[in-house]
mmCIF file of the N, C-alpha and C atoms, coordinates in Angstrom:
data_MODEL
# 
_entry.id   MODEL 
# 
loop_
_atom_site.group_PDB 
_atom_site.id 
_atom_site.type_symbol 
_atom_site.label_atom_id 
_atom_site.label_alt_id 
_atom_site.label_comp_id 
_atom_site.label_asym_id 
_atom_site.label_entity_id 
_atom_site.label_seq_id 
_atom_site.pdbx_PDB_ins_code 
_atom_site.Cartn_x 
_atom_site.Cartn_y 
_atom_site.Cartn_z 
_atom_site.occupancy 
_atom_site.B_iso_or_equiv 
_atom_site.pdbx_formal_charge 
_atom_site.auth_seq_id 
_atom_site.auth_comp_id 
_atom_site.auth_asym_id 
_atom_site.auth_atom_id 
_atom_site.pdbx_PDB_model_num 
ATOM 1   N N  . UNK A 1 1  ? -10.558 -2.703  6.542  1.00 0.00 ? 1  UNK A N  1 
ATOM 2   C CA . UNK A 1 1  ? -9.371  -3.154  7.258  1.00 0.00 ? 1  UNK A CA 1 
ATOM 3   C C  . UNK A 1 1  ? -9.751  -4.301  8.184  1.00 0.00 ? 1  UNK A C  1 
ATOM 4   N N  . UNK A 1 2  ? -9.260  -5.761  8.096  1.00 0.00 ? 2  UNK A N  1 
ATOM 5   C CA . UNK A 1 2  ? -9.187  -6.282  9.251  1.00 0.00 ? 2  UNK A CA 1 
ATOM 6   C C  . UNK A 1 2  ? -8.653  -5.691  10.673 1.00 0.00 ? 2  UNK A C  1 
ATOM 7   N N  . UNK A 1 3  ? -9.745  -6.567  11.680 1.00 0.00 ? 3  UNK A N  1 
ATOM 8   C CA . UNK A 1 3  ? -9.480  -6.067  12.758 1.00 0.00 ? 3  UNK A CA 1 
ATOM 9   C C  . UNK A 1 3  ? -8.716  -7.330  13.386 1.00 0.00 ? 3  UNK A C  1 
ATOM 10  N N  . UNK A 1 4  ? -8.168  -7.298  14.034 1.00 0.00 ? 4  UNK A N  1 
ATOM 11  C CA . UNK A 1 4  ? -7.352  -8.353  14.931 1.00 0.00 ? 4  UNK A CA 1 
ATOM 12  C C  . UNK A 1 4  ? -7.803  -8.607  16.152 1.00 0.00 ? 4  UNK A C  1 
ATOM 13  N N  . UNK A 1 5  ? -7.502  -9.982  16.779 1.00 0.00 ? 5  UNK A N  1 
ATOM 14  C CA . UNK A 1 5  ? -8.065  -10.333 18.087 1.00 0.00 ? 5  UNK A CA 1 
ATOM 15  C C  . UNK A 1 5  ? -6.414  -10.269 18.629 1.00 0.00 ? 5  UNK A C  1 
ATOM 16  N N  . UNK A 1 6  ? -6.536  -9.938  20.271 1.00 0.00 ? 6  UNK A N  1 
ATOM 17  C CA . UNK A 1 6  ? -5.716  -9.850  21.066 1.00 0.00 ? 6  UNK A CA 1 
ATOM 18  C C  . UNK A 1 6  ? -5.719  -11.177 21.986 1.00 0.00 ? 6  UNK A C  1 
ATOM 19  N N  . UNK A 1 7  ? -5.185  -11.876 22.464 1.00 0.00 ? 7  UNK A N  1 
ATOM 20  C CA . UNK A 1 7  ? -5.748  -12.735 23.609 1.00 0.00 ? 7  UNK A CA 1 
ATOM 21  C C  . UNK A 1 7  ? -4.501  -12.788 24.703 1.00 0.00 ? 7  UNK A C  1 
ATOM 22  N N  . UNK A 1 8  ? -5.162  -11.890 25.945 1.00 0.00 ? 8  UNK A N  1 
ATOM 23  C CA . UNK A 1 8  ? -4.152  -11.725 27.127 1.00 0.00 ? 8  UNK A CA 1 
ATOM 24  C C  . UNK A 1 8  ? -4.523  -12.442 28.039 1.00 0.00 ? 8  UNK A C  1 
ATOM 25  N N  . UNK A 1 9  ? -5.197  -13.239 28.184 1.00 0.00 ? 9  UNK A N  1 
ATOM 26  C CA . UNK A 1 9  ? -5.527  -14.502 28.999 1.00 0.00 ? 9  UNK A CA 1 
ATOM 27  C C  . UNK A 1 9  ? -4.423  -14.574 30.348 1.00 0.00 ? 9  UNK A C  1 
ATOM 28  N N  . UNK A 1 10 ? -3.466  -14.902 29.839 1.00 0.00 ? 10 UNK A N  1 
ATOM 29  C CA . UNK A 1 10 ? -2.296  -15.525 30.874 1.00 0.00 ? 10 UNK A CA 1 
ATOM 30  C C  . UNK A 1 10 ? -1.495  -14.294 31.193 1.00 0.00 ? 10 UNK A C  1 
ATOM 31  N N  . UNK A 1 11 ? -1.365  -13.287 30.963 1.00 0.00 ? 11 UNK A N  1 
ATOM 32  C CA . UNK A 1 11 ? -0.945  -11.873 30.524 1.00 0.00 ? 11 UNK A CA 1 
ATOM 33  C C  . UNK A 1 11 ? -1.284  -11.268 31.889 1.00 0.00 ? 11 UNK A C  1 
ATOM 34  N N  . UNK A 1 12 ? 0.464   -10.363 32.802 1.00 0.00 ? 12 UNK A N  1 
ATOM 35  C CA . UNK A 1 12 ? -0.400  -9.674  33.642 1.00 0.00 ? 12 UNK A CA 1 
ATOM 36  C C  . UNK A 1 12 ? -0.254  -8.556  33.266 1.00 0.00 ? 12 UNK A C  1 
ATOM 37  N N  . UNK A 1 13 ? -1.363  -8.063  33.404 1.00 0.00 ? 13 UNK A N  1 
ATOM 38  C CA . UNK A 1 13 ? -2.119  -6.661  32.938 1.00 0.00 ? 13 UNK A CA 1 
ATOM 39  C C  . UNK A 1 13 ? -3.157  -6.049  34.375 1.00 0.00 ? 13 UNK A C  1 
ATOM 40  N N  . UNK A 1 14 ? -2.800  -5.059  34.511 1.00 0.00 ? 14 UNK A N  1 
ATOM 41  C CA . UNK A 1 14 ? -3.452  -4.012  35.132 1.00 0.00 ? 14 UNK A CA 1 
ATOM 42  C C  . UNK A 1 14 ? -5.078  -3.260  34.805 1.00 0.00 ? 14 UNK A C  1 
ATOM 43  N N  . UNK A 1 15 ? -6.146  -3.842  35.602 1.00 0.00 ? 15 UNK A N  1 
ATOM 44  C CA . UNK A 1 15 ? -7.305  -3.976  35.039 1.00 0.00 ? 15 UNK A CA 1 
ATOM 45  C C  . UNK A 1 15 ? -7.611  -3.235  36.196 1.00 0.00 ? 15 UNK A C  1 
ATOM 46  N N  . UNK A 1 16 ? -8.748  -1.872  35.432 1.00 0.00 ? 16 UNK A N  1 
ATOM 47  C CA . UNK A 1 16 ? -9.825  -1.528  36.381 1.00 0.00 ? 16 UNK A CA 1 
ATOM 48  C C  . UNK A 1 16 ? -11.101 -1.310  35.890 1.00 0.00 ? 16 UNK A C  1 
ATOM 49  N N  . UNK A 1 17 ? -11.945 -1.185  36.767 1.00 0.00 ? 17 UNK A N  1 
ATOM 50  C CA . UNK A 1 17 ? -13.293 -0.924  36.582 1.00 0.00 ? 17 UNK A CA 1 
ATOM 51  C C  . UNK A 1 17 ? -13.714 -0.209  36.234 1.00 0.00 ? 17 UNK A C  1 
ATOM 52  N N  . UNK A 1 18 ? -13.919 0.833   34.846 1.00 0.00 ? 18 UNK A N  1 
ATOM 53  C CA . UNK A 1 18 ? -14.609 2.313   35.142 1.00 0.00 ? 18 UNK A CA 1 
ATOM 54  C C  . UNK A 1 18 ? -15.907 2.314   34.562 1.00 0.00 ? 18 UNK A C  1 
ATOM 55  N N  . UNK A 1 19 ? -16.854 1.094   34.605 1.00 0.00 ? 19 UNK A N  1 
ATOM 56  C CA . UNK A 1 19 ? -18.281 0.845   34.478 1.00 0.00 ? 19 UNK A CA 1 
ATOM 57  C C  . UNK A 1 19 ? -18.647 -0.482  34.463 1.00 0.00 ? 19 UNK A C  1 
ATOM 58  N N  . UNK A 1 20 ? -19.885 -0.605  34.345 1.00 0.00 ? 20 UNK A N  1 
ATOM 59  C CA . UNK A 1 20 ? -20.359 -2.057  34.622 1.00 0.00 ? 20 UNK A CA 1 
ATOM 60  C C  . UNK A 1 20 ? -19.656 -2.780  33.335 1.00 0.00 ? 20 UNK A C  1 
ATOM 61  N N  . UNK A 1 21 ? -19.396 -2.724  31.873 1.00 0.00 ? 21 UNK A N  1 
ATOM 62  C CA . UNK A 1 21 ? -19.219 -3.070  31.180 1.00 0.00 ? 21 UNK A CA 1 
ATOM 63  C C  . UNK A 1 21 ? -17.986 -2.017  30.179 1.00 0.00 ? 21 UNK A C  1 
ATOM 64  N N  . UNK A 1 22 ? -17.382 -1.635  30.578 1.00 0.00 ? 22 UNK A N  1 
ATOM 65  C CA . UNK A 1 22 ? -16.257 -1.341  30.494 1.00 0.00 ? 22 UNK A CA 1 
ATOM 66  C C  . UNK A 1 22 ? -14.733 -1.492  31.716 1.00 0.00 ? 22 UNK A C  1 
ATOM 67  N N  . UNK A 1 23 ? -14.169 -1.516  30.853 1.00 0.00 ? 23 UNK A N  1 
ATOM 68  C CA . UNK A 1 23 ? -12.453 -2.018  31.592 1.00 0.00 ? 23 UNK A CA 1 
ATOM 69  C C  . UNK A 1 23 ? -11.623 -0.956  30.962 1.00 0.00 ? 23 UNK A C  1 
ATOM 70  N N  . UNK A 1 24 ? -10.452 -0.760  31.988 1.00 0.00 ? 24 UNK A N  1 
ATOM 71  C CA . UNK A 1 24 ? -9.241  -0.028  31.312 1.00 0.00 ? 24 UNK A CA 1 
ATOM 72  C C  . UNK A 1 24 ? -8.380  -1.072  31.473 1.00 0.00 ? 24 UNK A C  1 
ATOM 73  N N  . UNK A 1 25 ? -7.232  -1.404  30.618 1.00 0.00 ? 25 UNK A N  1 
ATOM 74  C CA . UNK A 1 25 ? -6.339  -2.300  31.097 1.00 0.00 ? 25 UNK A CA 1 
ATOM 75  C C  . UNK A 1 25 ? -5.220  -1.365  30.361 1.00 0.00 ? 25 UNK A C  1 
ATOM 76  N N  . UNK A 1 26 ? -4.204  -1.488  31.305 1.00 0.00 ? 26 UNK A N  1 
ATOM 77  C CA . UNK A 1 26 ? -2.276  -1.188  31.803 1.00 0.00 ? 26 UNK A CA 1 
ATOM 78  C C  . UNK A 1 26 ? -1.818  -2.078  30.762 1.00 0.00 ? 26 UNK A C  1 
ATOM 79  N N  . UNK A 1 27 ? -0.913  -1.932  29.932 1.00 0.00 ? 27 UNK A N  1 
ATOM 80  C CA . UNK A 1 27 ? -0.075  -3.160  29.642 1.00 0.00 ? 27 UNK A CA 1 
ATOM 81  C C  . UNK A 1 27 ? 1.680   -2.369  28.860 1.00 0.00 ? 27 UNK A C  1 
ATOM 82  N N  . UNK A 1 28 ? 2.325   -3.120  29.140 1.00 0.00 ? 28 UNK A N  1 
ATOM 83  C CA . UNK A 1 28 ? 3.623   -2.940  28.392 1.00 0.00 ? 28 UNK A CA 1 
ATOM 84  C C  . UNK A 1 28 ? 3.939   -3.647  26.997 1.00 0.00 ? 28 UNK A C  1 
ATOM 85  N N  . UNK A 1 29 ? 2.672   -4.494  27.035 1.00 0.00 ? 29 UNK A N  1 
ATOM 86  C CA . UNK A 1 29 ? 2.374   -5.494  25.902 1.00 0.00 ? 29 UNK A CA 1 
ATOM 87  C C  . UNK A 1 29 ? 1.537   -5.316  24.577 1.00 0.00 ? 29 UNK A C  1 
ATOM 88  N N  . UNK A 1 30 ? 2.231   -3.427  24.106 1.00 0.00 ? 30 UNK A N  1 
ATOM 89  C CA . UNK A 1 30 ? 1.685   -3.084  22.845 1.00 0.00 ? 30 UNK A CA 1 
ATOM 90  C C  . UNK A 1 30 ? -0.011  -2.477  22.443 1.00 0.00 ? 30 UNK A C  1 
ATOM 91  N N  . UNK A 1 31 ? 0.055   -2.089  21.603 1.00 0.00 ? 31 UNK A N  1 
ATOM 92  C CA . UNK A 1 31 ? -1.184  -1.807  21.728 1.00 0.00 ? 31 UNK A CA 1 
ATOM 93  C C  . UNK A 1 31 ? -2.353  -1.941  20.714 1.00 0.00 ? 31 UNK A C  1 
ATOM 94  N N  . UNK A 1 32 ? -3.709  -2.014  21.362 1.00 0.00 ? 32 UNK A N  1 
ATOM 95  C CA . UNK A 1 32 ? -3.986  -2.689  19.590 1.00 0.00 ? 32 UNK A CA 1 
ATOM 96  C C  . UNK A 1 32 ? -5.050  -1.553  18.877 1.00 0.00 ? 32 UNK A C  1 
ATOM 97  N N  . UNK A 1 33 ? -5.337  -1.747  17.852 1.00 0.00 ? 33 UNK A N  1 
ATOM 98  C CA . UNK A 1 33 ? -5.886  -0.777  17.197 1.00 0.00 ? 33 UNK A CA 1 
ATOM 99  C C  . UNK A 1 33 ? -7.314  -0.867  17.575 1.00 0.00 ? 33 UNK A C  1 
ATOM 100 N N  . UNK A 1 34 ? -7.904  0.781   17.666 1.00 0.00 ? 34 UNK A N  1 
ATOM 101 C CA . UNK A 1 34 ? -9.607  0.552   18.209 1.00 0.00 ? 34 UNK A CA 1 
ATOM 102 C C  . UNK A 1 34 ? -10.555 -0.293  17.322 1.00 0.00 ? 34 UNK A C  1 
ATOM 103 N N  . UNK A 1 35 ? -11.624 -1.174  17.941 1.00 0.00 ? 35 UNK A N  1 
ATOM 104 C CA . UNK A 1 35 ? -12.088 -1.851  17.723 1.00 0.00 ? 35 UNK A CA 1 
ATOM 105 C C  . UNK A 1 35 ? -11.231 -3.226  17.485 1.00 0.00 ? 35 UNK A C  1 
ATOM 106 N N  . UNK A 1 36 ? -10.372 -3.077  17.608 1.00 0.00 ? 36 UNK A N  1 
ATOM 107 C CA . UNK A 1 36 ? -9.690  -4.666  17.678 1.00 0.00 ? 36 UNK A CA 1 
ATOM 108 C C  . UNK A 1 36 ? -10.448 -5.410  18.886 1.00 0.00 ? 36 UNK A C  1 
ATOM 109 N N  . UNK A 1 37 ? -10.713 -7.094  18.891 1.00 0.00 ? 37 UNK A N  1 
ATOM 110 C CA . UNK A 1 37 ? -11.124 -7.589  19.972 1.00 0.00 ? 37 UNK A CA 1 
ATOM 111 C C  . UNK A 1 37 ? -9.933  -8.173  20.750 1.00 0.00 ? 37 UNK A C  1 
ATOM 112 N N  . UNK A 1 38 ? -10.593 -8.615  21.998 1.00 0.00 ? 38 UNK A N  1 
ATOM 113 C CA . UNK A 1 38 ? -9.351  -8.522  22.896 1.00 0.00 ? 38 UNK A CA 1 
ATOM 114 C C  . UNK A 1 38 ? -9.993  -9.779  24.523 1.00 0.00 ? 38 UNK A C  1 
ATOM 115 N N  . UNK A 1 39 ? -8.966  -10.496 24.443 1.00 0.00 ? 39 UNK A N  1 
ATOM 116 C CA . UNK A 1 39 ? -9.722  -11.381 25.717 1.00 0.00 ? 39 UNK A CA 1 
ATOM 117 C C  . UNK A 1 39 ? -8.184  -11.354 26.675 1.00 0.00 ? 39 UNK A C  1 
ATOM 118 N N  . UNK A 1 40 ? -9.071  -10.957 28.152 1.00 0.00 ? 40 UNK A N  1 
ATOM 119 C CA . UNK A 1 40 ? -7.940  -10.790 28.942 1.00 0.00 ? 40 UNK A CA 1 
ATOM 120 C C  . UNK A 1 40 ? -8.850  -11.194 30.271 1.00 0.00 ? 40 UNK A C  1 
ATOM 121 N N  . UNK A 1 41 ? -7.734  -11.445 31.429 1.00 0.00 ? 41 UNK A N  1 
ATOM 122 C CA . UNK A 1 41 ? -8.255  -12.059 32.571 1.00 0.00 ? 41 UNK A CA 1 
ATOM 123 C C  . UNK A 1 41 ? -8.606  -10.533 33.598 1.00 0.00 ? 41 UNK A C  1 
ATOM 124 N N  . UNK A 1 42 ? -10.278 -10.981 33.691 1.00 0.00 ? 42 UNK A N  1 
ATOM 125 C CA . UNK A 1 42 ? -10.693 -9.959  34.528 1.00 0.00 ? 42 UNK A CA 1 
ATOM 126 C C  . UNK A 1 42 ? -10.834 -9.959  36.095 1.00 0.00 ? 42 UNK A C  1 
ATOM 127 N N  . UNK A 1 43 ? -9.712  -9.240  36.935 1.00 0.00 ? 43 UNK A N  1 
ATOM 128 C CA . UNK A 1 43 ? -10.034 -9.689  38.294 1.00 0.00 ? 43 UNK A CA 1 
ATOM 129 C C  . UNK A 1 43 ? -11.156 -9.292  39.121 1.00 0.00 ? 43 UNK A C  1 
ATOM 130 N N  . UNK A 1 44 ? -12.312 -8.142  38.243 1.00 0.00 ? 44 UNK A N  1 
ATOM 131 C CA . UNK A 1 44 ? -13.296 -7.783  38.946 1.00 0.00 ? 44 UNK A CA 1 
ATOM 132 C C  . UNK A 1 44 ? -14.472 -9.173  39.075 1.00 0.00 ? 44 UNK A C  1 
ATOM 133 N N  . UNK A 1 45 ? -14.014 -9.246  37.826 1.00 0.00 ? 45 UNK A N  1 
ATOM 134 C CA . UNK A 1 45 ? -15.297 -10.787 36.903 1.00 0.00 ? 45 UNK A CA 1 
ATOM 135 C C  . UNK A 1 45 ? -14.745 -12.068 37.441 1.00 0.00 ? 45 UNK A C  1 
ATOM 136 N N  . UNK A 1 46 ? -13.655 -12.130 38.421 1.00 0.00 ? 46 UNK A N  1 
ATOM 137 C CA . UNK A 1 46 ? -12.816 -13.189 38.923 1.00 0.00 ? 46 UNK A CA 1 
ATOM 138 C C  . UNK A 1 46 ? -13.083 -14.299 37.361 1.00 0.00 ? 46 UNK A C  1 
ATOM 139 N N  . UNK A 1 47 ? -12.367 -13.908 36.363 1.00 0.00 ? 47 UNK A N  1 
ATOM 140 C CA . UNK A 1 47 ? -12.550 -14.733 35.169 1.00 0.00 ? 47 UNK A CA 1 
ATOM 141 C C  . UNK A 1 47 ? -11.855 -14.325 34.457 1.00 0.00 ? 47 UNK A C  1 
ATOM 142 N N  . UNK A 1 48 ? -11.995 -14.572 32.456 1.00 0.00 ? 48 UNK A N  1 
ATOM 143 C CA . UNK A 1 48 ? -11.754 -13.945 31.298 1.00 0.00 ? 48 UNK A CA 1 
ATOM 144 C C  . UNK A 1 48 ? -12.891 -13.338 31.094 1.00 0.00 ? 48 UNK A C  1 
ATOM 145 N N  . UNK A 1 49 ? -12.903 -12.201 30.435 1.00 0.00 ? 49 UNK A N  1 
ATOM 146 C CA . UNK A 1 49 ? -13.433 -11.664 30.037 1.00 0.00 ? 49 UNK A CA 1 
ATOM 147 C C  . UNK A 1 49 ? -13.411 -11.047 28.459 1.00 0.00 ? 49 UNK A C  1 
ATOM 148 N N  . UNK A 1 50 ? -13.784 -10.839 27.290 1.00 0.00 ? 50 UNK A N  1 
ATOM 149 C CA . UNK A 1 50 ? -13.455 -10.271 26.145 1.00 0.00 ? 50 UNK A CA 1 
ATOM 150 C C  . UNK A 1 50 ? -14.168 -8.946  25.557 1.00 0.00 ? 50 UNK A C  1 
ATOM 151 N N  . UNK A 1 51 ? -14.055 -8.435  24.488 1.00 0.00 ? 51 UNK A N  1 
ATOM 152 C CA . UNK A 1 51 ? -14.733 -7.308  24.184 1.00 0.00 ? 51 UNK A CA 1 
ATOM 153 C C  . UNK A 1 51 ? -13.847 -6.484  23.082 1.00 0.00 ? 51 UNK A C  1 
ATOM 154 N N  . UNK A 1 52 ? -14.050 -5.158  22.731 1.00 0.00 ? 52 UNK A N  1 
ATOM 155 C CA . UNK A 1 52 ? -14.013 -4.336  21.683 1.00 0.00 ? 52 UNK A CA 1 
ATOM 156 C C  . UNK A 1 52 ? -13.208 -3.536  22.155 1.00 0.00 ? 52 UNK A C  1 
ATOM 157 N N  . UNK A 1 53 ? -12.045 -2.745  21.810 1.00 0.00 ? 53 UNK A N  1 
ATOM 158 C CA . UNK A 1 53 ? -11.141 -1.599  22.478 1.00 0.00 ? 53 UNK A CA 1 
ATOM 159 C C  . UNK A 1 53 ? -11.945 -0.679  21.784 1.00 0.00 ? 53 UNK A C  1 
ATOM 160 N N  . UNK A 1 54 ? -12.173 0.288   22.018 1.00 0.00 ? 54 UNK A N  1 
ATOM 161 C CA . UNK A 1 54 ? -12.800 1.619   22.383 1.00 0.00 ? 54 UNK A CA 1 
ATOM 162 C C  . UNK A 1 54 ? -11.757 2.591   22.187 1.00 0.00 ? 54 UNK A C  1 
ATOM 163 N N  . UNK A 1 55 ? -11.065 2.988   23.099 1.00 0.00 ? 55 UNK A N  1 
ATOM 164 C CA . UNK A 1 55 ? -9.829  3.820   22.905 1.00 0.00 ? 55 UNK A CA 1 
ATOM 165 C C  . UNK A 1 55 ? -8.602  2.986   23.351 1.00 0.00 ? 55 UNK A C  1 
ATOM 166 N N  . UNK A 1 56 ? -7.793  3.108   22.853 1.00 0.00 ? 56 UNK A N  1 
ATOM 167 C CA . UNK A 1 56 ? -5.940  3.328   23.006 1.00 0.00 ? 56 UNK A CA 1 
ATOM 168 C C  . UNK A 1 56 ? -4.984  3.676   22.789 1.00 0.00 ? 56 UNK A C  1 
ATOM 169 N N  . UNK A 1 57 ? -3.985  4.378   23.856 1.00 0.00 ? 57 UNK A N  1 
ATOM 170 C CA . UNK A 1 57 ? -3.420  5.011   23.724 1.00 0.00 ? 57 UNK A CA 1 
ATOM 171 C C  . UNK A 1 57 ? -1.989  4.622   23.909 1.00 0.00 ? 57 UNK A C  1 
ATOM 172 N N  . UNK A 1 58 ? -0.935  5.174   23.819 1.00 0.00 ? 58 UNK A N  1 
ATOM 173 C CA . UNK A 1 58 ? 0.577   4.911   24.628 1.00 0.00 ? 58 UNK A CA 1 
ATOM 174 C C  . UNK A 1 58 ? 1.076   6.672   25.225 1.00 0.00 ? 58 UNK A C  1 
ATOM 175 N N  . UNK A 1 59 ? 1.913   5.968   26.068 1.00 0.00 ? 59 UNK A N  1 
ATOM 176 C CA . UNK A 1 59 ? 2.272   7.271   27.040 1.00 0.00 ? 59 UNK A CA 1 
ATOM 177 C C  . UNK A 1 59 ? 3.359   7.060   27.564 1.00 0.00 ? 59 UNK A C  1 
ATOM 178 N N  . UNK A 1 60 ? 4.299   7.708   27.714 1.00 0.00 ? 60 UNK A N  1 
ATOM 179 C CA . UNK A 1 60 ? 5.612   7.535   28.136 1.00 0.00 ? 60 UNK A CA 1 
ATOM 180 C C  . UNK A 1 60 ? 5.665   7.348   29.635 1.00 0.00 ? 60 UNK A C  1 
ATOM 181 N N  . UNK A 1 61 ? 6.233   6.287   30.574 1.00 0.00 ? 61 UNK A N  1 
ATOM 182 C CA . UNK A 1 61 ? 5.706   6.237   31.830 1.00 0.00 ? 61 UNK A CA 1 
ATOM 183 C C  . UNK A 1 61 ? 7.414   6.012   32.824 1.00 0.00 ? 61 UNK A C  1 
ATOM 184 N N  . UNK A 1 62 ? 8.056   7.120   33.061 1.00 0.00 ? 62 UNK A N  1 
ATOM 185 C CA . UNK A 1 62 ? 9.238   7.089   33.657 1.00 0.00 ? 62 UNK A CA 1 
ATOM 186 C C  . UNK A 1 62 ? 9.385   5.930   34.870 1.00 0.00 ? 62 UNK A C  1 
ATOM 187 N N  . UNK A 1 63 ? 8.515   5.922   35.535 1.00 0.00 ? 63 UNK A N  1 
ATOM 188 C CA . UNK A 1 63 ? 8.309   4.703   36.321 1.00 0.00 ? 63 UNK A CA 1 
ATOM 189 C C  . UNK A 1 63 ? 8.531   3.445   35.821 1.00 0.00 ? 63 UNK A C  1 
ATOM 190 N N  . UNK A 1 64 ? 8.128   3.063   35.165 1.00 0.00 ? 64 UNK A N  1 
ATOM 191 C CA . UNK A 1 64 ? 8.187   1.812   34.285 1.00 0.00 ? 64 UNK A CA 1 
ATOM 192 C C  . UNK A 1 64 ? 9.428   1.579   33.101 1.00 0.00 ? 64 UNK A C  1 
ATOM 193 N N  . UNK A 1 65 ? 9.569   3.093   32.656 1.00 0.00 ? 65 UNK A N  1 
ATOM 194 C CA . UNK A 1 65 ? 10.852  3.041   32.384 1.00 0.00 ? 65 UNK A CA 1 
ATOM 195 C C  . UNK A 1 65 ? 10.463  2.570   30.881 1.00 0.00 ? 65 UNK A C  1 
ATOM 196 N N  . UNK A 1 66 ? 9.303   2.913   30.269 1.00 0.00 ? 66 UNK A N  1 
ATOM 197 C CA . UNK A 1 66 ? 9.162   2.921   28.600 1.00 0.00 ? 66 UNK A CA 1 
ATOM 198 C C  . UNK A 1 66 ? 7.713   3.397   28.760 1.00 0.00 ? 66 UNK A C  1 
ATOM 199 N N  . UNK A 1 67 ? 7.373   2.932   27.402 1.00 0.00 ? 67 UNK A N  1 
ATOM 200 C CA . UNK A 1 67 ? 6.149   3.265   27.429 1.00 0.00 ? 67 UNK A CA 1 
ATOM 201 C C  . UNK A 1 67 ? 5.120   2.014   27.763 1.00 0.00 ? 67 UNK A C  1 
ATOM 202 N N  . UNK A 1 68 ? 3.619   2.762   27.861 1.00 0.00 ? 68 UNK A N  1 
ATOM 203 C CA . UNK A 1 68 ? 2.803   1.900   28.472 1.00 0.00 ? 68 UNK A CA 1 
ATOM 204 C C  . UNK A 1 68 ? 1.468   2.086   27.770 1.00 0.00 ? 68 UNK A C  1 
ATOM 205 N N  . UNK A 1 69 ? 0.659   1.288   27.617 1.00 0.00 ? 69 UNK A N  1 
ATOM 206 C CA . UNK A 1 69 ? -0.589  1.340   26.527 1.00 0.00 ? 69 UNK A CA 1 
ATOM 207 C C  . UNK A 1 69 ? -2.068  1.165   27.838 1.00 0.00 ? 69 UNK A C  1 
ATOM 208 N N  . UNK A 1 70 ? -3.040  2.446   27.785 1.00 0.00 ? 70 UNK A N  1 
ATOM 209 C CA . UNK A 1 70 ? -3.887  2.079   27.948 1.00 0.00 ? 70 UNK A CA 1 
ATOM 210 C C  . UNK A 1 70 ? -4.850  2.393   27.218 1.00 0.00 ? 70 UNK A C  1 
ATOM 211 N N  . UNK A 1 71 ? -5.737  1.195   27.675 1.00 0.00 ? 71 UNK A N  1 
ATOM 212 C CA . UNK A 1 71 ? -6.885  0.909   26.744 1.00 0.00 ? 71 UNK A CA 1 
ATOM 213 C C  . UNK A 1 71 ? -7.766  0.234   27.574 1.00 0.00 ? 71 UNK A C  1 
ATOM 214 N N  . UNK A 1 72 ? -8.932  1.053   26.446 1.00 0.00 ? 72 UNK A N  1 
ATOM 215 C CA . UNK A 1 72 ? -10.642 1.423   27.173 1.00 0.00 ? 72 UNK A CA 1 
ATOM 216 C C  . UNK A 1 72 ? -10.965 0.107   26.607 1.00 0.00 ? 72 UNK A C  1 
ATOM 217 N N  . UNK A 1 73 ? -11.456 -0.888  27.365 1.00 0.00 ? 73 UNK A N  1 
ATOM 218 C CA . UNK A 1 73 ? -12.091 -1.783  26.459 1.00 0.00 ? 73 UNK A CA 1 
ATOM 219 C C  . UNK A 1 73 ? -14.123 -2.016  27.032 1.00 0.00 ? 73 UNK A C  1 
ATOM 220 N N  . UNK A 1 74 ? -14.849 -1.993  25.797 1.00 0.00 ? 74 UNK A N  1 
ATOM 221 C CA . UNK A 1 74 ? -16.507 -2.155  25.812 1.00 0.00 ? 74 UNK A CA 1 
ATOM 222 C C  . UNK A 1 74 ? -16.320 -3.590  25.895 1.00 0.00 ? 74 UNK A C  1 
ATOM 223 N N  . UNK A 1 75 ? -16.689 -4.438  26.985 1.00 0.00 ? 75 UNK A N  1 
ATOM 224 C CA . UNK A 1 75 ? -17.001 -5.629  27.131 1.00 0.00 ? 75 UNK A CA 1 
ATOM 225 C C  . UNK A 1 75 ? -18.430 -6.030  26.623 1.00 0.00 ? 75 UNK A C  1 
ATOM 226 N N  . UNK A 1 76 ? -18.211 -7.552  25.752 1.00 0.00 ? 76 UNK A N  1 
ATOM 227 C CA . UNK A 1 76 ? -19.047 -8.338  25.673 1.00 0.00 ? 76 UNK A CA 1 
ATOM 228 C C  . UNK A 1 76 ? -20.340 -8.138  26.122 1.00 0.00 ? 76 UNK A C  1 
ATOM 229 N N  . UNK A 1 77 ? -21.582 -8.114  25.545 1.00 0.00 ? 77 UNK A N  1 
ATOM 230 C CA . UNK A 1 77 ? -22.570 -8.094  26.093 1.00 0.00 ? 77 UNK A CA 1 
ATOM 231 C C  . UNK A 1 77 ? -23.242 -9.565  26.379 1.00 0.00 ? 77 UNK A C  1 
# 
């Protein structure tokens, strides 16, 4: 199966830290299949950053008022 690249660059997305080289990112902006690659703006890395999704999921988020996709992403070595 091809894998697909994501590119959220300009995209705001909800990014946290949960290791030196991993990210979770928030988005309302779909979700992509594991191991898809993926470049999005990292505010820990004050930059872009890219890498491999790992896990993702969707979850129904009443707050937001649909659903919401997070995803584990393994950054770039």
């Amino acid at each position: 199966m091809k894998r697909r690249h994501h590119d959220w660059r300009g995209r705001e997305l909800e990014v946290e830290q949960v290791g030196e080289r991993t990210r979770v990112i928030r988005t309302d902006d779909g979700s992509p299949a594991n191991e898809d690659r993926i470049t999005f703006y990292d505010p820990q890395a004050s930059g872009v950053a890219s890498g491999t999704v790992r896990l993702s999921t969707g979850y129904f988020d009443a707050t937001a008022d649909g659903i919401l996709y997070q995803i584990t992403v393994d950054l770039d070595r």
